[in-house]
FIRO-26501 format. One record per residue (C-alpha): residue in one letter; x, y, z. Coordinates in steps of 0.25 Angstrom, whole numbers, plus 5000, padded with zeros to 4 digits. Last residue first. Layout:
@residu = A	px = X	py = Y	pz = Z
...
This chain:
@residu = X	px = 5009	py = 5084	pz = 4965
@residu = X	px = 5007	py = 5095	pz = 4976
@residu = X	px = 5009	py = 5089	pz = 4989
@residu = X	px = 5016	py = 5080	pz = 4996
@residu = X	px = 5016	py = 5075	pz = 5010
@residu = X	px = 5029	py = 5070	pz = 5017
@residu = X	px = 5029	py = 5060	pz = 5027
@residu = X	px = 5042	py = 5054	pz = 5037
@residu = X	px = 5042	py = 5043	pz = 5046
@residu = X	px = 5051	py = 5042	pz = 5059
@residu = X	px = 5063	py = 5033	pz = 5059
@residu = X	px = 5065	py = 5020	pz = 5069
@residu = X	px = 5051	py = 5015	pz = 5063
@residu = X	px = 5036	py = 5014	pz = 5069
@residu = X	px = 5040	py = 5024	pz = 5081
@residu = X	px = 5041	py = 5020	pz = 5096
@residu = X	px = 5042	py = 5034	pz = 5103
@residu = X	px = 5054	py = 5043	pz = 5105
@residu = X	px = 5059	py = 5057	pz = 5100
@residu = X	px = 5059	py = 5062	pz = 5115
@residu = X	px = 5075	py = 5055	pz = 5114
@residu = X	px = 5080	py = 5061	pz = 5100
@residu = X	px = 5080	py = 5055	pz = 5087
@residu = X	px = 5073	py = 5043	pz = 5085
@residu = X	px = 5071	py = 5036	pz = 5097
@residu = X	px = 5072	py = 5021	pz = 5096
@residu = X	px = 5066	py = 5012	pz = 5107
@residu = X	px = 5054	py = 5019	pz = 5106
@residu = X	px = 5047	py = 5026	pz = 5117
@residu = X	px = 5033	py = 5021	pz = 5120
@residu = X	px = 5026	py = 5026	pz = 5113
@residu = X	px = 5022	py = 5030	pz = 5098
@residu = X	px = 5032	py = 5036	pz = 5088
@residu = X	px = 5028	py = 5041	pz = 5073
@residu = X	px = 5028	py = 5053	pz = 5075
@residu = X	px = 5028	py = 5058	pz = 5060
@residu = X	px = 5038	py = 5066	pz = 5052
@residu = X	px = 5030	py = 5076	pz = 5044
@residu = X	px = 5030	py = 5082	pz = 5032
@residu = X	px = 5020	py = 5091	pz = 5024
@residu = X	px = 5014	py = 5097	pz = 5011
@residu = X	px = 5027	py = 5096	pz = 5004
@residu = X	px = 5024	py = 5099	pz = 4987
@residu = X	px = 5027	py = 5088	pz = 4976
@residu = X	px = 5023	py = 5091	pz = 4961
@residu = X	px = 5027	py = 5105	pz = 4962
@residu = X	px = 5037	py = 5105	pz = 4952
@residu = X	px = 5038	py = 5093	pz = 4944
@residu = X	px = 5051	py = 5085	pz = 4946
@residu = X	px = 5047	py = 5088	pz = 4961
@residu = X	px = 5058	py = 5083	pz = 4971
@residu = X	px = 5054	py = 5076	pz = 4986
@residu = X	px = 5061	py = 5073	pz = 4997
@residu = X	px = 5059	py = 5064	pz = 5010
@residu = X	px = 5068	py = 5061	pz = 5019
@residu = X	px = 5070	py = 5052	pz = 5033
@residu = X	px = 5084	py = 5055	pz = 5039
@residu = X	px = 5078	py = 5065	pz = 5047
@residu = X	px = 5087	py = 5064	pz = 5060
@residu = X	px = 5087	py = 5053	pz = 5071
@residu = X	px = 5075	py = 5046	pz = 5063
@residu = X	px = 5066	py = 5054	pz = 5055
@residu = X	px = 5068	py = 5067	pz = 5063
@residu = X	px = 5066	py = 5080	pz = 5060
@residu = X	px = 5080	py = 5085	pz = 5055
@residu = X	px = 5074	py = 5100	pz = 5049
@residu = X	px = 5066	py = 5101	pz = 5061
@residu = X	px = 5052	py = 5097	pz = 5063
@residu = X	px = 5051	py = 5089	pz = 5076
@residu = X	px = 5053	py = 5077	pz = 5080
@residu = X	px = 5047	py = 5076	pz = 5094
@residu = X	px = 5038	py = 5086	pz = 5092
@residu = X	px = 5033	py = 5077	pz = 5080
@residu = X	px = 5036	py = 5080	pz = 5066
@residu = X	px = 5027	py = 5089	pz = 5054
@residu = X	px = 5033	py = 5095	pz = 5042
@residu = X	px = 5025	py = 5106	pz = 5033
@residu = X	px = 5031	py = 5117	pz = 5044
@residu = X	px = 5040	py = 5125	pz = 5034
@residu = X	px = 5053	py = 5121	pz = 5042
@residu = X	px = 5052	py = 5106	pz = 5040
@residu = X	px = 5048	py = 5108	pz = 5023
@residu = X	px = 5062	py = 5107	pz = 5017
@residu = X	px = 5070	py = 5096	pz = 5026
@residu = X	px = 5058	py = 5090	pz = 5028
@residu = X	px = 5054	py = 5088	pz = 5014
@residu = X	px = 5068	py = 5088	pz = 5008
@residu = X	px = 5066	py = 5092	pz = 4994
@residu = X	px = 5075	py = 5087	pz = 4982
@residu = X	px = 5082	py = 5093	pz = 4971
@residu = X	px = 5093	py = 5088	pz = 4968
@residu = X	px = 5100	py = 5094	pz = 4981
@residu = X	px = 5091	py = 5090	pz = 4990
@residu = X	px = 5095	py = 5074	pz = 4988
@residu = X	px = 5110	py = 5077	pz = 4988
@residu = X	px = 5107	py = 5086	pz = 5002
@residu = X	px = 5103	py = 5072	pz = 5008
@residu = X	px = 5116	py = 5065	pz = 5003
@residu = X	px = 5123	py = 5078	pz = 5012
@residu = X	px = 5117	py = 5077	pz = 5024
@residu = X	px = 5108	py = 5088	pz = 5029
@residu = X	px = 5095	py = 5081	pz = 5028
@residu = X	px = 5098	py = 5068	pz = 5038
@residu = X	px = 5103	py = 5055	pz = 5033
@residu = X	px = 5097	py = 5041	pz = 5033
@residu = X	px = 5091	py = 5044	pz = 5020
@residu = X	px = 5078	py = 5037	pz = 5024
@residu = X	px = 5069	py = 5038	pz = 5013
@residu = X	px = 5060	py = 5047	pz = 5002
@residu = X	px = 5062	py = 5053	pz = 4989
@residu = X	px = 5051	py = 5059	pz = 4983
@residu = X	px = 5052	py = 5063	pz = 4968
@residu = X	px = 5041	py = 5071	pz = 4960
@residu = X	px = 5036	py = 5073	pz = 4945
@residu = X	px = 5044	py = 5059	pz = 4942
@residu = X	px = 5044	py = 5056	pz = 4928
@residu = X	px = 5059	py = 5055	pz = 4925
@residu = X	px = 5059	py = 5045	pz = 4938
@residu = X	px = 5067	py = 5035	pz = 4929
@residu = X	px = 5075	py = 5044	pz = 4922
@residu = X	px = 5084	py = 5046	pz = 4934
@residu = X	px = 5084	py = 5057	pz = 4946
@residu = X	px = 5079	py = 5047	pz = 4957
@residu = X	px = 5091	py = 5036	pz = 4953
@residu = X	px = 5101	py = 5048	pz = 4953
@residu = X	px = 5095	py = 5055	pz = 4965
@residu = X	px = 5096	py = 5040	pz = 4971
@residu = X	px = 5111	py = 5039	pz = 4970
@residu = X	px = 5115	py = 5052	pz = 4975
@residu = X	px = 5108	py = 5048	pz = 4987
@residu = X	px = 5115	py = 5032	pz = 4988
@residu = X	px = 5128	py = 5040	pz = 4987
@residu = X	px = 5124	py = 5049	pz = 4998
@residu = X	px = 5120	py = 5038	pz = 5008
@residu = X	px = 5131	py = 5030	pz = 5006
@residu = X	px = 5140	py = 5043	pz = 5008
@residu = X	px = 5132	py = 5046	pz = 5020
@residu = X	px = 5134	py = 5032	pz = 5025
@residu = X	px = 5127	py = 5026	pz = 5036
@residu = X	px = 5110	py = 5025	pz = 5033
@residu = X	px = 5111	py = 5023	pz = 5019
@residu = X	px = 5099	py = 5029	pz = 5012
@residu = X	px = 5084	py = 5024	pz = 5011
@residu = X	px = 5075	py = 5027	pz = 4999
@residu = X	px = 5062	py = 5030	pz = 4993
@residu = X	px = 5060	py = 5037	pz = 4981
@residu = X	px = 5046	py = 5041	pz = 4977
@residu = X	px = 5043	py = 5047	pz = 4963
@residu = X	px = 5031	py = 5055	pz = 4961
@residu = X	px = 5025	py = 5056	pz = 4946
@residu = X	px = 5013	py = 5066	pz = 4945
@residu = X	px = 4999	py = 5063	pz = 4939
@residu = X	px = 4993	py = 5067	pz = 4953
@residu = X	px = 5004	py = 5056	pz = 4960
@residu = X	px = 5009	py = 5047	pz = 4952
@residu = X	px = 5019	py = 5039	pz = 4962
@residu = X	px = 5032	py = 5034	pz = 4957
@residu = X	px = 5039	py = 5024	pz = 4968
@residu = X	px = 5054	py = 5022	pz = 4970
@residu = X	px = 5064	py = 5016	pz = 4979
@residu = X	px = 5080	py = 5018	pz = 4984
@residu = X	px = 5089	py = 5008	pz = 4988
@residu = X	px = 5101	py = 5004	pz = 4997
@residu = X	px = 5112	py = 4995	pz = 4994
@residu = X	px = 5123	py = 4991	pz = 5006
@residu = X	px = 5136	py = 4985	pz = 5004
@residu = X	px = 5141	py = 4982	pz = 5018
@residu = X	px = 5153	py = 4987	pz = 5026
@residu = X	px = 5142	py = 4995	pz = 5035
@residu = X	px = 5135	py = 5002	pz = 5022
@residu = X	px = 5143	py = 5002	pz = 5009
@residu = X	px = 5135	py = 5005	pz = 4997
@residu = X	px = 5127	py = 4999	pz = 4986
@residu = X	px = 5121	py = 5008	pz = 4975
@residu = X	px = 5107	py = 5012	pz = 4979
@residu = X	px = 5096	py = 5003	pz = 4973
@residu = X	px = 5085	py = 5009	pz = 4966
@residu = X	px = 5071	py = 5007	pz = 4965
@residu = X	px = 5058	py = 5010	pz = 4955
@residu = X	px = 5043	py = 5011	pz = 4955
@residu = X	px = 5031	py = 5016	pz = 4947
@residu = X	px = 5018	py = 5019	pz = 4944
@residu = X	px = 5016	py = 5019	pz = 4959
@residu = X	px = 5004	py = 5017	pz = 4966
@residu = X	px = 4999	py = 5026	pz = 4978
@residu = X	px = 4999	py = 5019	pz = 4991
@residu = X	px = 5013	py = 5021	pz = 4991
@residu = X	px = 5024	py = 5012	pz = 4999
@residu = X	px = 5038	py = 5013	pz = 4996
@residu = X	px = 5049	py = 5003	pz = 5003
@residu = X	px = 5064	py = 5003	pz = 5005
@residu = X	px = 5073	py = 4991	pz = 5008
@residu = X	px = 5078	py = 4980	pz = 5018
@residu = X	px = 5083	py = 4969	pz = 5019
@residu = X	px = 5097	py = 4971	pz = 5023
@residu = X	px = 5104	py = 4962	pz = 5013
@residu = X	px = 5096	py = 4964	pz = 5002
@residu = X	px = 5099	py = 4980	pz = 5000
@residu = X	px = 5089	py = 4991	pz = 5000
@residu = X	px = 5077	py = 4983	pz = 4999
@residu = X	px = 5067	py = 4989	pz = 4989
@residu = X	px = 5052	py = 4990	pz = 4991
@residu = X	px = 5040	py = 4997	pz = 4984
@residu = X	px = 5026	py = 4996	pz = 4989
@residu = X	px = 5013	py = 5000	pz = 4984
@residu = X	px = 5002	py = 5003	pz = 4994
@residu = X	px = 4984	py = 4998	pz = 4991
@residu = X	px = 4976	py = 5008	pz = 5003
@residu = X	px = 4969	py = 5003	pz = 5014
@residu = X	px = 4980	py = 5013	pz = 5023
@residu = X	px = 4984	py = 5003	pz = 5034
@residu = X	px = 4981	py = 4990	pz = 5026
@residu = X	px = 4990	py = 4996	pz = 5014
@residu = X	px = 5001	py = 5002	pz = 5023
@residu = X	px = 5003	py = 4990	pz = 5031
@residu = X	px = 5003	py = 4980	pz = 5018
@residu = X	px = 5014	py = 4988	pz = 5011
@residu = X	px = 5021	py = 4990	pz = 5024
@residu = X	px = 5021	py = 4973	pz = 5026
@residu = X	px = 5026	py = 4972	pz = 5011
@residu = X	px = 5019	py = 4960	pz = 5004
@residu = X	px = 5019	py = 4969	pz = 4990
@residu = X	px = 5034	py = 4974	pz = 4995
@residu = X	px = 5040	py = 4966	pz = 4981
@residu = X	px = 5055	py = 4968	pz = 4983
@residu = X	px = 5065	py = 4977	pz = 4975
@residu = X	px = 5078	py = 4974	pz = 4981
@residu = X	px = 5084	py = 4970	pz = 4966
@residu = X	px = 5070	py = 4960	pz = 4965
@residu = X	px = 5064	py = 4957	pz = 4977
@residu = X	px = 5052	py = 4947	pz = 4981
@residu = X	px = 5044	py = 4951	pz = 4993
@residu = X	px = 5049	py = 4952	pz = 5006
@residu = X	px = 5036	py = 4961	pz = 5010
@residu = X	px = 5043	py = 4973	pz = 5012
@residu = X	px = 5041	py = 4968	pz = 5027
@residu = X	px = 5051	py = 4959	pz = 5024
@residu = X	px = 5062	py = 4967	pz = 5016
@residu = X	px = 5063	py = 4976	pz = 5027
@residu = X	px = 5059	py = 4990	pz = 5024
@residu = X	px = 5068	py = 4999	pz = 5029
@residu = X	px = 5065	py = 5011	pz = 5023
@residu = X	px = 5050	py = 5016	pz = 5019
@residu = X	px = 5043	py = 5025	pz = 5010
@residu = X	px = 5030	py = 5031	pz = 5010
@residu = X	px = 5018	py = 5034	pz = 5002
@residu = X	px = 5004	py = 5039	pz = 5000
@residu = X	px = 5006	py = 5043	pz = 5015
@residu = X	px = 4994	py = 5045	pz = 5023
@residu = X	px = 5000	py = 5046	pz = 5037
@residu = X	px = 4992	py = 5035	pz = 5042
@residu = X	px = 4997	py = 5025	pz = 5031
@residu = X	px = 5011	py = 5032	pz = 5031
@residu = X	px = 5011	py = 5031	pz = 5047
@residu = X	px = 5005	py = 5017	pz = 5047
@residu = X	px = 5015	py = 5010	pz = 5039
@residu = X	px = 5027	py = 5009	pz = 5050
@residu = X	px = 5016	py = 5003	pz = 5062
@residu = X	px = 5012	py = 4993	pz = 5048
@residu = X	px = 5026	py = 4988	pz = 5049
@residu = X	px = 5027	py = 4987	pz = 5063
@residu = X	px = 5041	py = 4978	pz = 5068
@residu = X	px = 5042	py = 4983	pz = 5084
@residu = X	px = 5057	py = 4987	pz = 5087
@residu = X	px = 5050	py = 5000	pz = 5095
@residu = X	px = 5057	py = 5008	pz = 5085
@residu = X	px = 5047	py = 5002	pz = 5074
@residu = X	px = 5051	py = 4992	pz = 5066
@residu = X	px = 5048	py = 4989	pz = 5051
@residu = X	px = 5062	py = 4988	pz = 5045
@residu = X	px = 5065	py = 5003	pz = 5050
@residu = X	px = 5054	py = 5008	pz = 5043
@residu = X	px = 5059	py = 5022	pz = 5038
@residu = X	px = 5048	py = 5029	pz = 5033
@residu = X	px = 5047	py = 5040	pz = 5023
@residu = X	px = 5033	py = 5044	pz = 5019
@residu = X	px = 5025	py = 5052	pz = 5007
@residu = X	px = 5010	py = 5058	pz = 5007
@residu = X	px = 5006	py = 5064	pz = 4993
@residu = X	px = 4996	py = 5075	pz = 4992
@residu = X	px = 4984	py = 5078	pz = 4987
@residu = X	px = 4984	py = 5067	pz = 4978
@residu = X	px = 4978	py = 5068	pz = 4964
@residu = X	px = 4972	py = 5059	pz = 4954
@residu = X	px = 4964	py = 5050	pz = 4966
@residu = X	px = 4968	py = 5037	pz = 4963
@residu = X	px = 4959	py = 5028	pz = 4953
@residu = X	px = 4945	py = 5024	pz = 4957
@residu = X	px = 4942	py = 5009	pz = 4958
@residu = X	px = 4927	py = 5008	pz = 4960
@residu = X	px = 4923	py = 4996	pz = 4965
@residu = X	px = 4911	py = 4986	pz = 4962
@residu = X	px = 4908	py = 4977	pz = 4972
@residu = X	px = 4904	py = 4962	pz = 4968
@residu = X	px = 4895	py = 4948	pz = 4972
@residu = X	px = 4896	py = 4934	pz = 4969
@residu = X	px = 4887	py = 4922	pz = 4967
@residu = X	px = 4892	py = 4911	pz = 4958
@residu = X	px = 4904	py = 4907	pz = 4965
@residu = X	px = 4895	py = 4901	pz = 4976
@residu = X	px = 4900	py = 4896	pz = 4989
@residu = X	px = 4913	py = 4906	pz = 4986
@residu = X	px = 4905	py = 4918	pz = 4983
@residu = X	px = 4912	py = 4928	pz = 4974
@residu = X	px = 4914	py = 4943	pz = 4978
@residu = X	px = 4918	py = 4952	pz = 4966
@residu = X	px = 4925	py = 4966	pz = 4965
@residu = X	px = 4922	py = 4974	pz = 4953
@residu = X	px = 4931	py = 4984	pz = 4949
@residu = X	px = 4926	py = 4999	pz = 4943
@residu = X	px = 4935	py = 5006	pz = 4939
@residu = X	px = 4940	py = 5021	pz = 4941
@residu = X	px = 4951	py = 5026	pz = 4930
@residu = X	px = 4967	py = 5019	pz = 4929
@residu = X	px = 4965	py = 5010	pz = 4941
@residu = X	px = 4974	py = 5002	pz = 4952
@residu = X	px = 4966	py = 4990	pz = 4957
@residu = X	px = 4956	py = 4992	pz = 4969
@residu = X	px = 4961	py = 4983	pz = 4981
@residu = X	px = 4949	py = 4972	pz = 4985
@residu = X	px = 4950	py = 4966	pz = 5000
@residu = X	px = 4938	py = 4955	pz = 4998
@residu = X	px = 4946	py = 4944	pz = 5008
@residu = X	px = 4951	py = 4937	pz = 4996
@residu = X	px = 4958	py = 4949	pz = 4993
@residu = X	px = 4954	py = 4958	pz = 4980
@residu = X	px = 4963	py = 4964	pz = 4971
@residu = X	px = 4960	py = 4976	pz = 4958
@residu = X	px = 4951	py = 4971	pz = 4946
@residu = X	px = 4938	py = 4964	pz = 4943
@residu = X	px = 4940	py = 4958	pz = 4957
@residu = X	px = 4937	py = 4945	pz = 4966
@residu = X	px = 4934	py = 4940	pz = 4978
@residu = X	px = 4929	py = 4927	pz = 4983
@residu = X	px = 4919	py = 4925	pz = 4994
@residu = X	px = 4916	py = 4916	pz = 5005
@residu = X	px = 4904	py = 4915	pz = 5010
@residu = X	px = 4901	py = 4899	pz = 5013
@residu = X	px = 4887	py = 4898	pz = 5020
@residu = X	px = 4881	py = 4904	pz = 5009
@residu = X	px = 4868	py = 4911	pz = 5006
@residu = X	px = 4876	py = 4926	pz = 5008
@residu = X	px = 4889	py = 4930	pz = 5006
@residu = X	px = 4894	py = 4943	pz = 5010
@residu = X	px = 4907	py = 4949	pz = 5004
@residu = X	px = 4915	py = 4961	pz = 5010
@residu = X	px = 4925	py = 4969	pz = 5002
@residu = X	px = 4937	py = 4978	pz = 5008
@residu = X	px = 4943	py = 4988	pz = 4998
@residu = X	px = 4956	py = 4991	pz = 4994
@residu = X	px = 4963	py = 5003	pz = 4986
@residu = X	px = 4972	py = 5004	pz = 4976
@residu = X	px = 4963	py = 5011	pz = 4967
@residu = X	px = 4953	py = 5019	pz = 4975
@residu = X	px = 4941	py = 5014	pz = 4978
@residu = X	px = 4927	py = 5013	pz = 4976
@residu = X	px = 4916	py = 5006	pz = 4982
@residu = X	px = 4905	py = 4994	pz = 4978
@residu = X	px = 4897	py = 4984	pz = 4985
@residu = X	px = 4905	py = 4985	pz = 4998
@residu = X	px = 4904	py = 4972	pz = 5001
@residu = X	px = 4901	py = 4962	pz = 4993
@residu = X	px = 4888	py = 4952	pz = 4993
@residu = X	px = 4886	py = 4938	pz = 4988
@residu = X	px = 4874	py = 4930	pz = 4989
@residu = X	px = 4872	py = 4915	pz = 4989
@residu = X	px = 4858	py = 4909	pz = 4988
@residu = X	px = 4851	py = 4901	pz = 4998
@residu = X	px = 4847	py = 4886	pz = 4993
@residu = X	px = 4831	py = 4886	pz = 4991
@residu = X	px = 4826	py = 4873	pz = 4998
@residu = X	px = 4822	py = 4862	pz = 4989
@residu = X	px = 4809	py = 4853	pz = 4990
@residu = X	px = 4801	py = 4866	pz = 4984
@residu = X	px = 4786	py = 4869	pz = 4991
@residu = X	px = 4773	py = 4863	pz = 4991
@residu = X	px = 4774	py = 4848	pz = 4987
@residu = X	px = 4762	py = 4840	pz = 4986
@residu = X	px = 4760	py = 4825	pz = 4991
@residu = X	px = 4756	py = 4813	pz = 4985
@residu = X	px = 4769	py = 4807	pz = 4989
@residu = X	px = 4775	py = 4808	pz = 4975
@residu = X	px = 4773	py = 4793	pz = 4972
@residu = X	px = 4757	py = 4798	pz = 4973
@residu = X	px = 4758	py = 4806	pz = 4963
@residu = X	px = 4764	py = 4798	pz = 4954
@residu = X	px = 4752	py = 4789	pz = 4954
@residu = X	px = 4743	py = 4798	pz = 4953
@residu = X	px = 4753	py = 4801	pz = 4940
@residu = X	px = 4752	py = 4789	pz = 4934
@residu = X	px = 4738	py = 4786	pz = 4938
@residu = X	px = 4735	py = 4798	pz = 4928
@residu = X	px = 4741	py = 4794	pz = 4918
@residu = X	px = 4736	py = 4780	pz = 4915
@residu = X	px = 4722	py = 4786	pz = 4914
@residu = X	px = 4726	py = 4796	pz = 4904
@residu = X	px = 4731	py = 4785	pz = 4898
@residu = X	px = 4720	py = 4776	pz = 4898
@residu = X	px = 4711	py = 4790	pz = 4892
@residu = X	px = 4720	py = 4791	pz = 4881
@residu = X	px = 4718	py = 4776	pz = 4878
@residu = X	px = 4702	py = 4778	pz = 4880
@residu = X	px = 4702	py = 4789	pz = 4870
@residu = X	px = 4709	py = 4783	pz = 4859
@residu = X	px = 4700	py = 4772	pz = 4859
């Protein structure tokens, strides 16, 4: 009996399924009803580099699969634009950062570099400073060209370089707090840095608020510290003026250089002299008791021989030009030529003088005044008549390069 029932349902069982059969169409599939979807793939260019801290370094991404391919950027450590421009971030020994490209269509799938960020070579051959007076930006041909100004210490190799006045604008007119003003957006800043590929540091002070403008230092190598001071007010013209002087220190070979930058009166010689006698007292505080070296740099607005200039030597320190003209380590042009009074402007009112705390931390190497002009002949001579040409600013620049340290 048990058999015949197991034999009915068996019987049942198989007409249930003929019959499902045929609802599926009584045909047989031979491949999958769903087409493979194409898979998103992410690629960064270069793969992996090194670089110096401080430095930048353009990456590419490729995406693949994806009709959208955008990417986000990202990294462990140091900056990155949205464009892929990284900056390596300021070390203490060599590391290792990873930068990251992340696929906007599919956050899931990414891809990386690996950068070495190595920290600054320990020792500098030599240190490459400039003096520049930027006459607010314009050239002598009344054409306003920041990045014409900056290309002479990018090209020259300067390390670092002052300027005189900067107008609060192009020092970025960023906030101020007792003249000091954040130069972060600064048009120099952002001229040097794309001229040179390499990260600056800025430092500017405007001289007084009602005229605008102030001092600037640029450096390319990062100081471990910073400082201003602002001269005591004087009378200029029937009006209260107050001018300033700035500060970076620079460790260079494990040794401290301190960099003054400042601008003097350009009327009074007894202005001039009480802002001088004022300075040596802010450069010889307690505050720069670690200095190995002291550079001071600016427009003095007075030639060697005059007596405020003659307060600066006599404490001690040296007059590049004035010292090293006649030993042929300073190059001009034939239209300037070397001489004791080679020209900055209509004399050498340009200076740039050093002191070693440590002996033998600083040695000249070399000076030159540049030619800077190119035709036709500029509006502004500077001077004598043959001394023509359109030059970036009304003053000529002026390098130094160090040795020793």
């Amino acid at each position: 009996m048990r058999f015949k029932v197991s034999l009915y349902i068996l019987g049942i069982a198989v007409f249930v399924l003929a019959l499902l059969a045929g609802g599926c169409g009584g045909g047989s599939t031979t491949g999958s009803s769903l087409s493979s979807q194409p898979q998103i793939i992410v690629t960064v260019s270069p793969g992996s580099v090194s670089l110096p801290e401080g430095q930048k370094q353009q990456f590419t991404a490729t995406v693949s699969g994806t009709t959208n391919t955008a990417v986000t950027w990202s990294s462990s450590s140091g900056t990155i634009s949205t464009s892929g421009l990284f900056t390596a971030p300021t070390v203490s020994a060599s590391t290792i950062v990873t930068v990251v490209a992340t696929s906007e269509a599919d956050t899931t799938k990414s891809a990386s570099a690996a950068v070495t960020v190595t920290t600054p070579a320990s020792s500098l051959s030599t240190l490459k400073v400039m003096q520049m007076n930027v006459q607010h930006g314009y050239g002598t041909d009344n054409v306003h060209d920041t990045s014409r100004q900056t290309s002479w210490p990018a090209n020259l190799g300067a390390d670092i370089f002052s300027m005189n006045e900067v107008t609060y604008g192009d020092s970025g007119s960023g906030a101020c707090t007792n003249g000091v003003c954040d130069c972060t957006n600064s048009t120099y800043l952002k001229d040097v840095e794309n001229q040179t590929g390499k990260t600056w540091h800025c430092l500017f002070m405007r001289d007084y608020p009602t005229k605008g403008e102030g001092n600037m230092i640029l450096s390319s190598i990062e100081p471990t510290s910073t400082a201003t001071h602002q001269y005591p007010s004087t009378s200029h013209s029937g009006a209260n003026t107050t001018m300033n002087a700035i500060e970076m220190t620079l460790s260079v070979n494990s040794k401290n250089i301190c960099y003054f930058a400042t601008h003097l009166d350009w009327l009074s010689e007894s202005n001039r002299e009480l802002q001088v006698n004022d300075l040596l007292s802010w450069m010889g505080s307690s505050g720069f008791g670690s200095c190995n070296a002291k550079l001071l740099l600016g427009d003095m607005n007075s030639p060697d021989y005059r007596r405020e200039m003659g307060d600066i030597r006599n404490v001690g320190y040296t007059d590049v030009w004035h010292s090293y003209y006649a030993s042929g380590k300073c190059t001009a042009y034939p239209d300037n030529p070397v001489a004791q009074e080679t020209r900055t402007r209509r004399s050498r009112l340009d200076m740039i003088y050093y002191k070693n705390i440590t002996s033998g931390t600083l040695g000249v190497n070399a000076c030159q005044i540049p030619d800077t002009r190119v035709p036709p002949a500029a509006i502004e001579t500077i001077g004598t008549s043959d001394d023509d040409g359109t030059r970036p600013s009304d003053h000529n620049f002026y390098m130094v390069t160090f040795g020793s340290m």
